[in-house]
N, C-alpha and C positions, 0 to 999 in steps of 0.2 A: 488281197494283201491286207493284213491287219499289221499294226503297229502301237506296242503301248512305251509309253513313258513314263520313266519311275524317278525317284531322289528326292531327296530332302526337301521339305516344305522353305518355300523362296528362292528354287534355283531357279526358276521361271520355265517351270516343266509345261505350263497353260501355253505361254508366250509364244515358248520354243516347239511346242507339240504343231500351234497353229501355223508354224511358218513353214512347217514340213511338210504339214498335209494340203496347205498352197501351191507348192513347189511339186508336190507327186501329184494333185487334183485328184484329192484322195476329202472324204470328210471329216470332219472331224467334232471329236465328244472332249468335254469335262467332265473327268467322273464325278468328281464335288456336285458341279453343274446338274449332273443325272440326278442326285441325290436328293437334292434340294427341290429340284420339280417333282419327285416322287413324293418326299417327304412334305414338301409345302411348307418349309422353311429353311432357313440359311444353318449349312453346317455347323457352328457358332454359338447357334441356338440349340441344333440337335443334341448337341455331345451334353450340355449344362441340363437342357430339359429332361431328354429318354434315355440317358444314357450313352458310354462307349459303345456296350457289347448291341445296342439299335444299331446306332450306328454302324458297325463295323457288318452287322448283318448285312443291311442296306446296302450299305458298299458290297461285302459279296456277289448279294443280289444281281446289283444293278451293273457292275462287271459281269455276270454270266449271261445276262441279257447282250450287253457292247459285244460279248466276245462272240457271237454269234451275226454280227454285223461285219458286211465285204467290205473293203477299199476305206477303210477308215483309220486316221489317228483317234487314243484314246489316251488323253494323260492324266495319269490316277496320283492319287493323293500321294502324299509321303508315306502313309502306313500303311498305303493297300498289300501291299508284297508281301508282309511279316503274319498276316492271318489266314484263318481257313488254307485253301492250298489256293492259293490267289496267283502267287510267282508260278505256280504249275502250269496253270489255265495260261496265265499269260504266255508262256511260256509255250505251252503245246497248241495253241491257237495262234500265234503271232512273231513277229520281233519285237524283243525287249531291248531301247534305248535307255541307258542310265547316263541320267541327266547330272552331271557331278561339275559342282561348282564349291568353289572356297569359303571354307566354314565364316573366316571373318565377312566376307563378303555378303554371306546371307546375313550375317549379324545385321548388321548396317542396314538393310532393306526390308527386315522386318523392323528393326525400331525406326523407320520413315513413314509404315501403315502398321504398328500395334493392335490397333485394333481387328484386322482380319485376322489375326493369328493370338486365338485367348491363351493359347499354351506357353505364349508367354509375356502372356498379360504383368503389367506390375516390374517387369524384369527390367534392369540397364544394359548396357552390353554386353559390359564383362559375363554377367549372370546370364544374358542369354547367349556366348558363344558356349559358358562352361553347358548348359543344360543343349547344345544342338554339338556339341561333343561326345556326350555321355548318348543323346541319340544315335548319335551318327556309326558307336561303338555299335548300338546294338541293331543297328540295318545293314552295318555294311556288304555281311555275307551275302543278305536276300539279293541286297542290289548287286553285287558283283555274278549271280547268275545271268544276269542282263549278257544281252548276244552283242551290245556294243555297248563302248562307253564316249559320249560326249562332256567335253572337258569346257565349262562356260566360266572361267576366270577371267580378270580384269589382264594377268599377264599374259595368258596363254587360250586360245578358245581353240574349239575343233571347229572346223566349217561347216555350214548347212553341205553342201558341194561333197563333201568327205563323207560326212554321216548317212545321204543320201546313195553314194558308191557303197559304201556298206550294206547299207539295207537290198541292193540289186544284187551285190552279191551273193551276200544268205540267201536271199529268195532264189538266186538262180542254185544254190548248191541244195537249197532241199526240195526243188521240182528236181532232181534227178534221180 
């Protein structure tokens, strides 16, 4: 069983990936994480110093390495899905969980650590919900191939319990 997680950067795809893969005794990867030990520096620094299109290689990379790994959660960046054929692989190796949480609500949680997230370095709220809007516009197709969607708002959540009957699901409907 593979499993990746996808969504917006701050819906706590890391958080939420590891609670899963607790829960199934399954391992589990940061794809950031992979990158940053490959790379020998923090995401943050890669995009400013080598560039996006490094980076975005990297991440390729280092997703076709994870996807070839058994019984593992992998939760990948916010933009891994929109490049290369990224949502593919994920996709024809795995389930894809999209992790979808309320745009105000990641506001909020990025401007409480600004600094792990440069892309919207400088911004107030307002300016970073308008700019995780105009994102959100242009991922949301990639993410909506996801094979489930967990729902992590402050009004409404999905349960680990639910997302987990999901994924036994799939898995028992495409061993057959």
């Amino acid at each position: 069983m593979r499993i990746y997680i996808i969504g917006m950067p701050g819906t706590g795809k890391t958080h939420f990936g590891r609670l899963l893969a607790k829960s199934l005794h399954l391992q589990f990867f940061d794809l950031d994480e992979q990158i940053e030990k490959r790379e020998g520096a923090l995401v943050r620094q890669i995009i400013p110093e080598k560039g996006e299109t490094h980076f975005r290689e990297a991440e390729h990379e280092v997703l076709l390495k994870l996807s070839s790994n058994n019984n593992c959660v992998i939760s990948c960046g916010g933009g891994a899905p929109m490049f290369y054929n990224n949502i593919e692989i994920m996709k024809s190796t795995g389930i894809v969980i999209w992790v979808n949480t309320d745009l105000n609500l990641i506001a909020r949680r990025i401007l409480q650590n600004i600094t792990r997230r440069p892309l919207f370095m400088g911004l107030n709220e307002e300016q970073i919900l308008i700019k995780l809007h105009e994102i959100y516009d242009l991922r949301k197709k990639k993410y909506a191939k996801a094979d489930l969607v967990s729902e992590i708002n402050t009004a409404h959540n999905t349960s680990l319990t639910s997302v987990i009957q999901g994924v036994i699901k799939i898995s028992q409907r495409r061993k057959k």
